[in-house]
N, C-alpha and C positions, 0 to 999 in steps of 0.2 A: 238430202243431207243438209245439215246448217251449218251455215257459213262460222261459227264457232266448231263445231266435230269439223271441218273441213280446214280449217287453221290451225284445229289440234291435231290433227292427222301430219302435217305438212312440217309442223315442229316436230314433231315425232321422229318424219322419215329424216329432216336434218340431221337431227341429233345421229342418228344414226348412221348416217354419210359421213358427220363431225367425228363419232367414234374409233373410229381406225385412227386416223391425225389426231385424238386424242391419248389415244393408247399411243401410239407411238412416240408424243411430246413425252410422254411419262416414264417410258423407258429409254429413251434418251437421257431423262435429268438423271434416273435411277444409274445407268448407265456412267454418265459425267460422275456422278456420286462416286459410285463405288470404285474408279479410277482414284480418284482424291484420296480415299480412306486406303487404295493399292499403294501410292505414293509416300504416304503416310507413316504404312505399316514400314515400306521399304526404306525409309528415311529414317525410322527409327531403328529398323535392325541394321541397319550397318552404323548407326551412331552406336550400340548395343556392342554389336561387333566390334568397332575402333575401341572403344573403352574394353573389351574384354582382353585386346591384342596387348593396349597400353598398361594393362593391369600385369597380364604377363611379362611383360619387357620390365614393369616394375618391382617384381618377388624376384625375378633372374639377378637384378641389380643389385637390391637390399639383399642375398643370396650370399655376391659377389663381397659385397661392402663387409658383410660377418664374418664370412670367411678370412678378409681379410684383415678383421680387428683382431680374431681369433689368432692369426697365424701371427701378425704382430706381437700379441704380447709373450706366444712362445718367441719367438725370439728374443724378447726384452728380457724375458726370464734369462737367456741362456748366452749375453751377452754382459755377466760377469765370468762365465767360465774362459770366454774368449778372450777377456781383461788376463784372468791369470796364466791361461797361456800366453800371452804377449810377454807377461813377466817373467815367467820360469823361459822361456824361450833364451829371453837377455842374459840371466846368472846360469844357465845351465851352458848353453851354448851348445847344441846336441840338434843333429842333423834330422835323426828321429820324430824328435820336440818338436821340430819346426814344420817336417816334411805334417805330423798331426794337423797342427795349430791354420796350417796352411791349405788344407785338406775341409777341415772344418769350416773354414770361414770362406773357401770355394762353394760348399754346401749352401750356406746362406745367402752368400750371393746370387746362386741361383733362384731362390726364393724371393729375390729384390732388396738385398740387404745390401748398402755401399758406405765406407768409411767416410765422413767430412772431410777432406784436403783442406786443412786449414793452417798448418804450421807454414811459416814467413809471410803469413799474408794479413792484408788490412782486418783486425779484431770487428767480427760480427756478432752482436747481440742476439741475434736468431738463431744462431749457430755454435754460438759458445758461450759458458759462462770463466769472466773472468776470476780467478781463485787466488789470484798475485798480481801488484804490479814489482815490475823491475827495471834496474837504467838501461837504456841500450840508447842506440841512434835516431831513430825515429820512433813519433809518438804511432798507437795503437797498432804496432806489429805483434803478432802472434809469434812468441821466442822458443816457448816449449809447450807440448800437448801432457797437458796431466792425467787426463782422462781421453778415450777416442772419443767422438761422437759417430753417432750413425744416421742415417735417413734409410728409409722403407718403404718404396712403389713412389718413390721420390718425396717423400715426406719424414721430417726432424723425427725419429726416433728417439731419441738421447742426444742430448747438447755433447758438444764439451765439453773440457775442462783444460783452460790453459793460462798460462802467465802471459801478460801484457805487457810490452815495452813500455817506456813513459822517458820521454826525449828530458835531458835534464842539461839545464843553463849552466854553462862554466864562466865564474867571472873573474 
């Protein structure tokens, strides 16, 4: 045999020796690979996931939020009837009138509805609009409610409506 077929022979049988550790480097990287693209995937489905959670948590809310503009303006609506029962309550003077008037506006409260406490107290723009001023003793006291105001799930429903004090100089 010649010393070339005898050195072709001998890279032969390497390569062949080399083959297994070949194969094997290959599925290692293959291996390493498909970890990467597991990680990948799994990194993606739970960002997938978090966004799908945070999308529900956010139609449950905007949900909550319509409901609650909804229920708001039934009450706006139905918060001049509550004005004239205040009124027929005062000239009627009828225990009936009131036991109603007081019945109804339990009703509402239940729903989140709360009158402004504002009469003798320091005049808030947020909270009231002034309709008069008048003399009294100190400047921006609230002397009489002309109108109630309301708030709803703690928010200004309806201002006021009331006379302002205005402190006046005697000389």
């Amino acid at each position: 045999m010649s010393d070339i077929n005898k050195s072709k022979k001998d890279a032969e049988k390497g390569v062949e020796k080399n083959f297994p550790q070949n194969q094997e480097v290959k599925l290692k990287l293959e291996i390493e690979t498909l970890k990467k693209e597991l990680e990948d995937y799994k990194s993606k489905y739970l960002r997938a996931l978090a966004d799908y959670q945070n999308l529900e948590k956010r139609v449950i809310q905007e949900k909550e939020e319509v409901r609650k503009y909804a229920n708001s303006l039934l009450i706006l609506d139905l918060l001049p009837f509550l004005d004239h029962l205040d009124k027929a309550e005062i000239f009627i003077q009828d225990r009936g009138l009131k036991m109603i008037k007081n019945n109804f506006f339990s009703l509402l409260k239940r729903w989140g509805l709360e009158e402004i406490e504002i009469l003798n107290k320091d005049f808030d723009p947020l909270l009231a609009e002034a309709v008069e001023l008048v003399e009294g003793k100190k400047d921006n006291m609230v002397v009489e409610v002309v109108r109630k105001g309301y708030l709803y799930q703690g928010k200004v429903l309806r201002i006021a409506q009331v006379k302002v004090s205005k402190k006046t100089i005697k000389n």
